[in-house]
PDB file of N, CA, C and O in Angstrom, chain B, residues numbered from 101:
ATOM      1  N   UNK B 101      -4.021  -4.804  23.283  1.00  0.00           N
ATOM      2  CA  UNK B 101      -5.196  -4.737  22.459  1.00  0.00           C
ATOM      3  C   UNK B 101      -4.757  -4.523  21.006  1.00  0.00           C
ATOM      4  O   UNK B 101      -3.784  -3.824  20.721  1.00  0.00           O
ATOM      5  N   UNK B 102      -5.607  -5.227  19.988  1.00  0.00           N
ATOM      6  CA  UNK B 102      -4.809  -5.200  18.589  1.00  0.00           C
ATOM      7  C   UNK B 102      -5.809  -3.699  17.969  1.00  0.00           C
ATOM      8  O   UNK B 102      -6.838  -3.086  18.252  1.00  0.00           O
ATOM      9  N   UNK B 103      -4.761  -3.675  17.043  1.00  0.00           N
ATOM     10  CA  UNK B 103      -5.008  -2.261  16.321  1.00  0.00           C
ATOM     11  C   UNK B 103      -5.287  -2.467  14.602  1.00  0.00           C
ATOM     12  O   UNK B 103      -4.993  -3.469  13.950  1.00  0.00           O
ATOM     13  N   UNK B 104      -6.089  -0.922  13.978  1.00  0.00           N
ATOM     14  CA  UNK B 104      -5.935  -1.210  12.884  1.00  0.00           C
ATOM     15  C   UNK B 104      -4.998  -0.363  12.258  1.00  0.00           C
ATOM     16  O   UNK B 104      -4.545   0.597  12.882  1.00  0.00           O
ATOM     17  N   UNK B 105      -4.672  -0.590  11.168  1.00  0.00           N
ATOM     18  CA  UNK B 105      -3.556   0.154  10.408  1.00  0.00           C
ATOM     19  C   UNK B 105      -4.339   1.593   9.944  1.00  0.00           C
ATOM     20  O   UNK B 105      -5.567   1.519   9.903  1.00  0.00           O
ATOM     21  N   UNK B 106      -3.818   2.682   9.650  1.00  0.00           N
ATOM     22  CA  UNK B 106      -4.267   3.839   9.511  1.00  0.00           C
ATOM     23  C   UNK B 106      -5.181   4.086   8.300  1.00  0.00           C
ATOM     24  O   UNK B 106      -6.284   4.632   8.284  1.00  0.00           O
ATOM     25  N   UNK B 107      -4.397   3.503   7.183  1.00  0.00           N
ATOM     26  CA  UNK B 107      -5.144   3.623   6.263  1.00  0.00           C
ATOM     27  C   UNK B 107      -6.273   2.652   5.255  1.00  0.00           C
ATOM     28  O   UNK B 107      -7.422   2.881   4.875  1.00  0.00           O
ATOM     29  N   UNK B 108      -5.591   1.803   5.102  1.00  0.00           N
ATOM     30  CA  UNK B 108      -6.074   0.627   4.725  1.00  0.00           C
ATOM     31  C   UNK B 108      -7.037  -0.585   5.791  1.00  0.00           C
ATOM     32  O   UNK B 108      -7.645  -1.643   5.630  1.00  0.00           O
ATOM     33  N   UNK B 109      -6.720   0.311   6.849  1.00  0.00           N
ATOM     34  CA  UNK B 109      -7.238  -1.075   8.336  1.00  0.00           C
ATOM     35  C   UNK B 109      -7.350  -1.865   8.347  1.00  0.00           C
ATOM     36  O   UNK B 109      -8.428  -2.447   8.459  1.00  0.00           O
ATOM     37  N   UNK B 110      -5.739  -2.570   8.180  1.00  0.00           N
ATOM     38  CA  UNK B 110      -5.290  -4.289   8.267  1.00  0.00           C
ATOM     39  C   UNK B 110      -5.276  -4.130   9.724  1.00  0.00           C
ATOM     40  O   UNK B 110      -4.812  -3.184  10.361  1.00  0.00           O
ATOM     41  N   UNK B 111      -5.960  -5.389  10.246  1.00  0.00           N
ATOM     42  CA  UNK B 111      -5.335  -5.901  11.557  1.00  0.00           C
ATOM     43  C   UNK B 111      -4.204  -6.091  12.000  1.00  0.00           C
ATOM     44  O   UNK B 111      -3.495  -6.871  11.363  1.00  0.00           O
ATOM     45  N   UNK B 112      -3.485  -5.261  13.596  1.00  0.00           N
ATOM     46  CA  UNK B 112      -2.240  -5.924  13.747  1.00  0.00           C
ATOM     47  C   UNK B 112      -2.420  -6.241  15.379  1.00  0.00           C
ATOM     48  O   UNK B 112      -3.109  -5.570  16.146  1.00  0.00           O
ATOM     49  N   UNK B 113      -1.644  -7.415  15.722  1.00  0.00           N
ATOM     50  CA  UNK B 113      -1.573  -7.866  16.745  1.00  0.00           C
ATOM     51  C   UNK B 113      -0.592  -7.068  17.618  1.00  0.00           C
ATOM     52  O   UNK B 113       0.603  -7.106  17.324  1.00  0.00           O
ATOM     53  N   UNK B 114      -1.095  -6.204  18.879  1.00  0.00           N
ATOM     54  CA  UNK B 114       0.024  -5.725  19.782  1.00  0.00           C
ATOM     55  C   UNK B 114       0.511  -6.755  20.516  1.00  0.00           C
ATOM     56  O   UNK B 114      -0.036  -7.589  21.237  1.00  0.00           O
ATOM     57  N   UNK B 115       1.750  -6.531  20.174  1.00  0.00           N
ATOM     58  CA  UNK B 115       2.942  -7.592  20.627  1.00  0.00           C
ATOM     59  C   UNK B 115       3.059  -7.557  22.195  1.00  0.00           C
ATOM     60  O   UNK B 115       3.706  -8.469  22.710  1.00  0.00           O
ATOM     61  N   UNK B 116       2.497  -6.592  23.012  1.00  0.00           N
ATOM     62  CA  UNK B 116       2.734  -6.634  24.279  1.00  0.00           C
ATOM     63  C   UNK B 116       1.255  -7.166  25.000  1.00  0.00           C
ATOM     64  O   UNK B 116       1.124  -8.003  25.894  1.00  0.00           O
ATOM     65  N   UNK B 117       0.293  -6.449  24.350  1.00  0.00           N
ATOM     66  CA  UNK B 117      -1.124  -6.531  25.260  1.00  0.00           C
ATOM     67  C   UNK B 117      -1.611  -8.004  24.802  1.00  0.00           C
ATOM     68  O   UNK B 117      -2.011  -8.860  25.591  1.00  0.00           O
ATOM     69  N   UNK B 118      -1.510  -8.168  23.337  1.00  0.00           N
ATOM     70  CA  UNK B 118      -2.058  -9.574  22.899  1.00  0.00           C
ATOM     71  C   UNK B 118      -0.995 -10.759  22.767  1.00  0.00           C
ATOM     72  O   UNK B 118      -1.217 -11.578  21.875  1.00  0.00           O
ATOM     73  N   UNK B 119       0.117 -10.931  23.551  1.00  0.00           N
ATOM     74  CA  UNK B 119       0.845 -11.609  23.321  1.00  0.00           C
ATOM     75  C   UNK B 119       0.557 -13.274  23.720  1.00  0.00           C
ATOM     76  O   UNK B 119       1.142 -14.188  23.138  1.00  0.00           O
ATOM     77  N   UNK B 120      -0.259 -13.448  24.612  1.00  0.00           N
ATOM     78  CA  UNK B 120      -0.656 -14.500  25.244  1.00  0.00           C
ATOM     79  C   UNK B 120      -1.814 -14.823  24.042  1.00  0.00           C
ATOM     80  O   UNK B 120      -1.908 -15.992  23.668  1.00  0.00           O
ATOM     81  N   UNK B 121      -2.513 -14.007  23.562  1.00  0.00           N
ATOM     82  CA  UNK B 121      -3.817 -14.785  22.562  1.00  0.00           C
ATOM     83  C   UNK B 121      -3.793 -15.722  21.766  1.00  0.00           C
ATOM     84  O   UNK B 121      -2.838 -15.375  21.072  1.00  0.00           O
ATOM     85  N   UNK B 122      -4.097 -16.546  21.399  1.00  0.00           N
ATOM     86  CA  UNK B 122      -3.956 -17.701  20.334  1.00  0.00           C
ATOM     87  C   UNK B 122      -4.251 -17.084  18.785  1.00  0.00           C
ATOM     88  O   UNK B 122      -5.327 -16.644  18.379  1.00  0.00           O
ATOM     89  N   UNK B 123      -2.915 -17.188  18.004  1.00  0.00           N
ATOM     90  CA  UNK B 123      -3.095 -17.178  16.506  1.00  0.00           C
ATOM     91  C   UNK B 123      -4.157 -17.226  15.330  1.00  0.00           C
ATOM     92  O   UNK B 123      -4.457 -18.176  14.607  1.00  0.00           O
ATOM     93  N   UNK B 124      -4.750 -15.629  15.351  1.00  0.00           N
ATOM     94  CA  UNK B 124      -6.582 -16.057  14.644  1.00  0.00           C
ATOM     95  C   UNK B 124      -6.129 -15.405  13.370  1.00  0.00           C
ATOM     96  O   UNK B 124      -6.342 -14.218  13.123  1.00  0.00           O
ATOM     97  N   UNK B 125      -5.069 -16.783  12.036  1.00  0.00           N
ATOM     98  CA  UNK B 125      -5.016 -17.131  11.021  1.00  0.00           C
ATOM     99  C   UNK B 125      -6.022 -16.442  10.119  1.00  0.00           C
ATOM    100  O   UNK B 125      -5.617 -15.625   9.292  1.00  0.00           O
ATOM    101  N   UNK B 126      -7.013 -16.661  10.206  1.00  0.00           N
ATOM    102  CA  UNK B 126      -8.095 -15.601   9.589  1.00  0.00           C
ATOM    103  C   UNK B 126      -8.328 -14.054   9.755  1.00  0.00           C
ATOM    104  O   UNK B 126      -8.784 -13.392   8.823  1.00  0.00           O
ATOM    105  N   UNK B 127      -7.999 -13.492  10.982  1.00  0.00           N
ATOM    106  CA  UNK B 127      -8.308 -12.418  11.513  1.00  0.00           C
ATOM    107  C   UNK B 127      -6.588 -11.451  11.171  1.00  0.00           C
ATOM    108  O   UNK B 127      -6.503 -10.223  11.161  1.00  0.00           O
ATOM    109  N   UNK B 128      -5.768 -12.129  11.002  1.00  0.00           N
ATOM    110  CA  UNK B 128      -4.580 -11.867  10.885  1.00  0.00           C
ATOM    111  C   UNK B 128      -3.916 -11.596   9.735  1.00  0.00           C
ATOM    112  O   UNK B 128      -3.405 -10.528   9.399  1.00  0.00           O
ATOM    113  N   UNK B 129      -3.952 -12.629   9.150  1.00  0.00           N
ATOM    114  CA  UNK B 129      -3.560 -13.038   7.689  1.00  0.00           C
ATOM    115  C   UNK B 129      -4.887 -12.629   6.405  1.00  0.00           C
ATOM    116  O   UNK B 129      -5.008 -11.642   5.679  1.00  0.00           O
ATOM    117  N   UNK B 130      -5.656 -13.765   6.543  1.00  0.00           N
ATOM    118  CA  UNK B 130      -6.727 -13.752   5.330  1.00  0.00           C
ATOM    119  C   UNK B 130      -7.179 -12.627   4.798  1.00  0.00           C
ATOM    120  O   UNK B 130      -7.206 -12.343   3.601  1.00  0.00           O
ATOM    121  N   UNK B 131      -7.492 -12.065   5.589  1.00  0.00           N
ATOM    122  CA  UNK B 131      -8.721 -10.910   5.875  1.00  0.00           C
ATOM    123  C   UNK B 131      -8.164  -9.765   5.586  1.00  0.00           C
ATOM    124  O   UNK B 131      -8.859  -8.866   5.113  1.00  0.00           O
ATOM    125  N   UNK B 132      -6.271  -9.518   5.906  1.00  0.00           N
ATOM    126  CA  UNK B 132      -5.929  -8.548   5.563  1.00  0.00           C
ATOM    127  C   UNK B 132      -5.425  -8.545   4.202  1.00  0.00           C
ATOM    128  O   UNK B 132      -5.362  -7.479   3.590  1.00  0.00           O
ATOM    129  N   UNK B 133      -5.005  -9.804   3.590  1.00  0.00           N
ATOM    130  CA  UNK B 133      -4.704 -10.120   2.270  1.00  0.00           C
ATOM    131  C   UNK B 133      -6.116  -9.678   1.472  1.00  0.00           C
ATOM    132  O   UNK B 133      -6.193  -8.824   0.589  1.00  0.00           O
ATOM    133  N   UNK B 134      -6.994 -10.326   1.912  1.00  0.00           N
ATOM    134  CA  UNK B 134      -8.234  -9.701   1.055  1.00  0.00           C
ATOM    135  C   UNK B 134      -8.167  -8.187   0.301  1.00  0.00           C
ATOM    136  O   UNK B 134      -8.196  -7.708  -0.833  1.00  0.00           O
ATOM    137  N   UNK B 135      -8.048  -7.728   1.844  1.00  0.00           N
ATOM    138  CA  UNK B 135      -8.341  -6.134   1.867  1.00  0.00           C
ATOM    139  C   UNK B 135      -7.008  -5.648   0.667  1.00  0.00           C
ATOM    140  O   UNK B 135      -7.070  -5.060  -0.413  1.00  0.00           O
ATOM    141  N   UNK B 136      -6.310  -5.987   1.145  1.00  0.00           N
ATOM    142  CA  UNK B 136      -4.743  -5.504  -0.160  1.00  0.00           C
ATOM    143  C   UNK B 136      -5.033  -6.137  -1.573  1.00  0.00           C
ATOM    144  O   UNK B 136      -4.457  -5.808  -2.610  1.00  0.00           O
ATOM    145  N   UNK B 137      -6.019  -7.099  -1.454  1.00  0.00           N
ATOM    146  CA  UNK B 137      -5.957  -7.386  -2.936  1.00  0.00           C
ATOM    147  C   UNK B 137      -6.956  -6.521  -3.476  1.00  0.00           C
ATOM    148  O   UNK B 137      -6.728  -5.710  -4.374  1.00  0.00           O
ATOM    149  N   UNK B 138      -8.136  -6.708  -2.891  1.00  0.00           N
ATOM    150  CA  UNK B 138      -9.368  -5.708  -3.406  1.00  0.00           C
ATOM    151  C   UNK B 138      -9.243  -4.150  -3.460  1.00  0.00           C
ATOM    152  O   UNK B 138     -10.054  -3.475  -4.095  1.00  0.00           O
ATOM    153  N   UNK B 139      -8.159  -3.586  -2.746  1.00  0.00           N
ATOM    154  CA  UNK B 139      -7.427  -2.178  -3.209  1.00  0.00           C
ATOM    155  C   UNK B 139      -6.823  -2.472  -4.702  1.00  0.00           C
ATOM    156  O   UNK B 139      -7.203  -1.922  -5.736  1.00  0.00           O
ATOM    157  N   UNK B 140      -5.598  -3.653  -4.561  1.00  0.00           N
ATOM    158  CA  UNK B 140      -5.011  -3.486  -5.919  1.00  0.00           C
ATOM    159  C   UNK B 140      -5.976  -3.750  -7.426  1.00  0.00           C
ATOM    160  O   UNK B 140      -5.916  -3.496  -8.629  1.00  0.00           O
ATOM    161  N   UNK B 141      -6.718  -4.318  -6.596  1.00  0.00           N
ATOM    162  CA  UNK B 141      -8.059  -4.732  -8.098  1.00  0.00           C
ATOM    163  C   UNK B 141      -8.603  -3.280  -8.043  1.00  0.00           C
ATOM    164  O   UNK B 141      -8.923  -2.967  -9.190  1.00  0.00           O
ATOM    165  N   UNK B 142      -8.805  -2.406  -7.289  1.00  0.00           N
ATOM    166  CA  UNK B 142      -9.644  -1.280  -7.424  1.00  0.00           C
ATOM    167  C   UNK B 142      -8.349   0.108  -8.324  1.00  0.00           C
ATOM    168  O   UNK B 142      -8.690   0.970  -9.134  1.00  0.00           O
ATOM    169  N   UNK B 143      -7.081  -0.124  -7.846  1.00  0.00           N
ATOM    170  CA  UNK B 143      -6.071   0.495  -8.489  1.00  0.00           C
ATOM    171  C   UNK B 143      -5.905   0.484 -10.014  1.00  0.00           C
ATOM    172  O   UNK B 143      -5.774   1.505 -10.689  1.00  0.00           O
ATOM    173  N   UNK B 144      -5.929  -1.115 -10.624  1.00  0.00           N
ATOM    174  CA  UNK B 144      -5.822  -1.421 -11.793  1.00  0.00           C
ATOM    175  C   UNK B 144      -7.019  -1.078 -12.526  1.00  0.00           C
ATOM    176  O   UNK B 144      -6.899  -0.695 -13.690  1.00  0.00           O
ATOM    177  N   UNK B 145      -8.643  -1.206 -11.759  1.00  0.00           N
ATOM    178  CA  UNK B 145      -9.714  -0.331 -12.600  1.00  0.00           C
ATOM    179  C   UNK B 145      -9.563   1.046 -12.572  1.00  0.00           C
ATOM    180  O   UNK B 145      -9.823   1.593 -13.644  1.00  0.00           O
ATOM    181  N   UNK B 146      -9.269   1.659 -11.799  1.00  0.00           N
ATOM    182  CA  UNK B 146      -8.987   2.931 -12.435  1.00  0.00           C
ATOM    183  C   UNK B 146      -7.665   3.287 -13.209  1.00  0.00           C
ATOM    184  O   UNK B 146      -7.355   4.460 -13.418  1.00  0.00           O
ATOM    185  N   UNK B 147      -7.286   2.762 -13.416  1.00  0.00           N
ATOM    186  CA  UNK B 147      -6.057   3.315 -14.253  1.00  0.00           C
ATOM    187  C   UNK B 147      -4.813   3.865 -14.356  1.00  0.00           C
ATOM    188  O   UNK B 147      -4.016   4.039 -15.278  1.00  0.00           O
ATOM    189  N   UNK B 148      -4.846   4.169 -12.830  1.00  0.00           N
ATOM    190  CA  UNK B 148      -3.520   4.558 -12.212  1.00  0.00           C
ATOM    191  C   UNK B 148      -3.095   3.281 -11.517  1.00  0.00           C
ATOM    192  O   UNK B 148      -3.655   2.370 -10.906  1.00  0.00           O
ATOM    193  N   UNK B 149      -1.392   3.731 -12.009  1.00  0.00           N
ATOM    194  CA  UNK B 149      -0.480   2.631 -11.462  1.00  0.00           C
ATOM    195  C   UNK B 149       0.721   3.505 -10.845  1.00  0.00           C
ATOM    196  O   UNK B 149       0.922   4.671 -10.503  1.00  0.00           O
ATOM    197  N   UNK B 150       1.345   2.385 -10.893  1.00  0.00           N
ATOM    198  CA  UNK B 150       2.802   3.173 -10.036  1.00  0.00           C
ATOM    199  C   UNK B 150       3.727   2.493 -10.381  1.00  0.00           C
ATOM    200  O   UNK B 150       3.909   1.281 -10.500  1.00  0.00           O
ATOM    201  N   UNK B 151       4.746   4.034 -10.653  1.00  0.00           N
ATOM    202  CA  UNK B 151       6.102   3.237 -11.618  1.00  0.00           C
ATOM    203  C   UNK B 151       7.494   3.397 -11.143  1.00  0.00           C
ATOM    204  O   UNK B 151       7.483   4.426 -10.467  1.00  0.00           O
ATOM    205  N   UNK B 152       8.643   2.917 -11.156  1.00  0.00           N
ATOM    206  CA  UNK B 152       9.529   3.235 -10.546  1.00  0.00           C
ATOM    207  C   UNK B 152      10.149   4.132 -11.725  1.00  0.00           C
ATOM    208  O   UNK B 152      10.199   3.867 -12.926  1.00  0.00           O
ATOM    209  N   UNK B 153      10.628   5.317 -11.012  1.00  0.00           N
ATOM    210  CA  UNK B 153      11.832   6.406 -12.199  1.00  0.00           C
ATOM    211  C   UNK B 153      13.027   5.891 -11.672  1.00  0.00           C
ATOM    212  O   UNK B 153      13.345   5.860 -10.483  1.00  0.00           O
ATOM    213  N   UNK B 154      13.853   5.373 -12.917  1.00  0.00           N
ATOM    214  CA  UNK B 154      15.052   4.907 -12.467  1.00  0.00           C
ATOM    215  C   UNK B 154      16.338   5.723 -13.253  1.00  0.00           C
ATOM    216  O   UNK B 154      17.541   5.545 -13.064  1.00  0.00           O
ATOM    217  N   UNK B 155      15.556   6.847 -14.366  1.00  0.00           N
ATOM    218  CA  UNK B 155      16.871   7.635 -14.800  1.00  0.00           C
ATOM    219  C   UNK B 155      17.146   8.208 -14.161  1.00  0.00           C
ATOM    220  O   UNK B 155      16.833   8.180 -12.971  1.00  0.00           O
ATOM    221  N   UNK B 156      18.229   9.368 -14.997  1.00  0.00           N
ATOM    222  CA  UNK B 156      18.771  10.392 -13.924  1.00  0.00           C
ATOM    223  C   UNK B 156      17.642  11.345 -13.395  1.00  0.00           C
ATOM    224  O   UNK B 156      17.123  11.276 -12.281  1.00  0.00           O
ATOM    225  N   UNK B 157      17.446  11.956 -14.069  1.00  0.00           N
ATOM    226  CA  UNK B 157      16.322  12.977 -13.974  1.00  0.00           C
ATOM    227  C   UNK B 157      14.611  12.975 -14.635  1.00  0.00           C
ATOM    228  O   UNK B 157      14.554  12.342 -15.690  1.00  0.00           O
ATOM    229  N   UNK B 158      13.574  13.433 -14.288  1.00  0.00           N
ATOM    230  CA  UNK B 158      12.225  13.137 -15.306  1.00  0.00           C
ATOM    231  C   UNK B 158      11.782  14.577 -14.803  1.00  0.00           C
ATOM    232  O   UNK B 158      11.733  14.963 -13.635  1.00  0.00           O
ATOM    233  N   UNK B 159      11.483  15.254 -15.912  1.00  0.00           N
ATOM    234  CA  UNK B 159      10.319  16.130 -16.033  1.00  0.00           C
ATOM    235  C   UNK B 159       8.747  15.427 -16.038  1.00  0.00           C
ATOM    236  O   UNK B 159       8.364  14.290 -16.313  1.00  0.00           O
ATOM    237  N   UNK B 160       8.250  16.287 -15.733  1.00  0.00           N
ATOM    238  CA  UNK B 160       6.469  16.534 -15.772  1.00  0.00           C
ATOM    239  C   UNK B 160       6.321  17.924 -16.929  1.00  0.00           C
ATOM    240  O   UNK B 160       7.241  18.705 -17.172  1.00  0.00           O
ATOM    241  N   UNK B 161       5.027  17.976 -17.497  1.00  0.00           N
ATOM    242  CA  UNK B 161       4.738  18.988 -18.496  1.00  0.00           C
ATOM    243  C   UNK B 161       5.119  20.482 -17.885  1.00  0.00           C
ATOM    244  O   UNK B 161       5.415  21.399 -18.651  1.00  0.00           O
ATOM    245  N   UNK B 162       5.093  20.635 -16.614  1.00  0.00           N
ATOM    246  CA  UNK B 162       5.128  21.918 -15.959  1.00  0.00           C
ATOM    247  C   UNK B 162       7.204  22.643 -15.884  1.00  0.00           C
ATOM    248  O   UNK B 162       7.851  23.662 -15.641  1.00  0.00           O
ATOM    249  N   UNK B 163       7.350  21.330 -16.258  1.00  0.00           N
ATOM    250  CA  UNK B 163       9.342  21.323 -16.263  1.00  0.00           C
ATOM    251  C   UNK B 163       9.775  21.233 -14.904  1.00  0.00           C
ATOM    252  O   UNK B 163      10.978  21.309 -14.655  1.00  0.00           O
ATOM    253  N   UNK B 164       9.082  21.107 -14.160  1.00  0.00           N
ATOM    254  CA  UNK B 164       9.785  20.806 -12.427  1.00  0.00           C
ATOM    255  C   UNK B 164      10.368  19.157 -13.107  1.00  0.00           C
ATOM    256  O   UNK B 164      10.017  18.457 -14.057  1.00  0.00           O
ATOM    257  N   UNK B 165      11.459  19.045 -11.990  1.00  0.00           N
ATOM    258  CA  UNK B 165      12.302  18.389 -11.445  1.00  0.00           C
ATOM    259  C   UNK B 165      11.543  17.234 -10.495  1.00  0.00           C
ATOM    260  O   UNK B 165      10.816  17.433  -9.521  1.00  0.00           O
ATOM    261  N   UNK B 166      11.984  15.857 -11.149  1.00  0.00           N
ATOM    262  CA  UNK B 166      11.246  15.069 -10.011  1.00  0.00           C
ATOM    263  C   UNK B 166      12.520  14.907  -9.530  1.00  0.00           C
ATOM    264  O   UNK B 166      13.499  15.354 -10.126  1.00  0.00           O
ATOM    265  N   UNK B 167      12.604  14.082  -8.122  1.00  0.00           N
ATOM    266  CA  UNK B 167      13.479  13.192  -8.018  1.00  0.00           C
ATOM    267  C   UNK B 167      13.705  11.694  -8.421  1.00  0.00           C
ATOM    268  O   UNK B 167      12.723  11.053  -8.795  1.00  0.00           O
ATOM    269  N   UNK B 168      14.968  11.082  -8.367  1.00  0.00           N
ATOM    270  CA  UNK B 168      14.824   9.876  -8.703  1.00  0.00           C
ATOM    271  C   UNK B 168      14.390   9.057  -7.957  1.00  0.00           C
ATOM    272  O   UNK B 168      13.970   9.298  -6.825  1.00  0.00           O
ATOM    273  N   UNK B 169      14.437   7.870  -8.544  1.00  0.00           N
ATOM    274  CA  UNK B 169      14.428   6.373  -7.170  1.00  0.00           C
ATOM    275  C   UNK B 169      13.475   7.012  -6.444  1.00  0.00           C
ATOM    276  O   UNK B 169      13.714   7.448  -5.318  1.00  0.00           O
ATOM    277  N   UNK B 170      12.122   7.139  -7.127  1.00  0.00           N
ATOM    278  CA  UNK B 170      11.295   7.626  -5.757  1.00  0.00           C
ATOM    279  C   UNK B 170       9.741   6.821  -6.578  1.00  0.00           C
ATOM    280  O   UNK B 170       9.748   7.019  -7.793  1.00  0.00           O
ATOM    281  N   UNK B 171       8.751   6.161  -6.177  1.00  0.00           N
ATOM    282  CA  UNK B 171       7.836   5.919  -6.889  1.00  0.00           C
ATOM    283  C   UNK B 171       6.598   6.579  -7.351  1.00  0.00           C
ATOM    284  O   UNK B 171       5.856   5.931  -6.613  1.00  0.00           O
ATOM    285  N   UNK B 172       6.036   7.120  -7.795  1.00  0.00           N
ATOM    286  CA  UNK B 172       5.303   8.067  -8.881  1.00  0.00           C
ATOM    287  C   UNK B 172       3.908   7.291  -8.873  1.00  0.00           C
ATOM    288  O   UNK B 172       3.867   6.113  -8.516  1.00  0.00           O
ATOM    289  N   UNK B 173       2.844   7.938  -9.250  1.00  0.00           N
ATOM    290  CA  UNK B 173       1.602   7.632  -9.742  1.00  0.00           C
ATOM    291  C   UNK B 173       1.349   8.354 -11.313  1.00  0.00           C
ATOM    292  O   UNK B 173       1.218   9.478 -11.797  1.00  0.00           O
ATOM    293  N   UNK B 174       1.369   7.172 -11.672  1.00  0.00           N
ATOM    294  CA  UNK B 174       1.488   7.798 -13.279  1.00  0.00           C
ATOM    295  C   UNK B 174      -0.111   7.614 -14.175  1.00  0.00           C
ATOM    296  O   UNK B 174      -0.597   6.483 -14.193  1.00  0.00           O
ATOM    297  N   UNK B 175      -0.730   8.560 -14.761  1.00  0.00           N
ATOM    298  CA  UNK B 175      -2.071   8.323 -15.008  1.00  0.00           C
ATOM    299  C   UNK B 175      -2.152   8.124 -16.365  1.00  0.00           C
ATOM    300  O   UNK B 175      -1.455   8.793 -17.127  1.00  0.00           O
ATOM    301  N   UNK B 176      -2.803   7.411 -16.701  1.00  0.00           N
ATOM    302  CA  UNK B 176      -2.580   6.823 -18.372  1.00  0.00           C
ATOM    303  C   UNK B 176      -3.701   7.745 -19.068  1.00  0.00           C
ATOM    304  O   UNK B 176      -4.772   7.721 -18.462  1.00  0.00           O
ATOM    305  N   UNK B 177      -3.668   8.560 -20.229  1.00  0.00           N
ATOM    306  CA  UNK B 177      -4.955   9.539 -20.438  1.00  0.00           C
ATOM    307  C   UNK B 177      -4.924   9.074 -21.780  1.00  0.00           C
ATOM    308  O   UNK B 177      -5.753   9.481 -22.594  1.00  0.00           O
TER     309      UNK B 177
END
């Protein structure tokens, strides 16, 4: 039986229960592309994005320690 994803609830095909079903291109593909685009259109209206930190180190105003190589939500004010 196919499932949805936790957060976003893209369709996924279980590879064991639905393996025999015929390929529903729309139900699979389209529909979940939709859904990922109309998040990223809803991301870019609000104003937060996400950035990669690629120096050594980055502070925040508070002086903690981020880590690197990790991706961030950075809010534009």
């Amino acid at each position: 039986m196919s499932v949805l994803t936790d957060i976003l609830k893209l369709f996924k095909y279980d590879t064991v229960a639905d393996k025999k079903q015929t390929f529903n291109i729309d139900k699979a593909l389209n529909e979940n592309f939709d859904k990922i685009d109309n998040f990223a259109k809803s991301e870019l209206a609000s104003g937060v994005y996400y950035e990669e930190i690629g120096e050594s180190e980055k502070t925040v105003p508070s002086g903690a320690m981020l880590p690197i190589d990790t991706t961030y939500i950075v809010i534009d004010e």
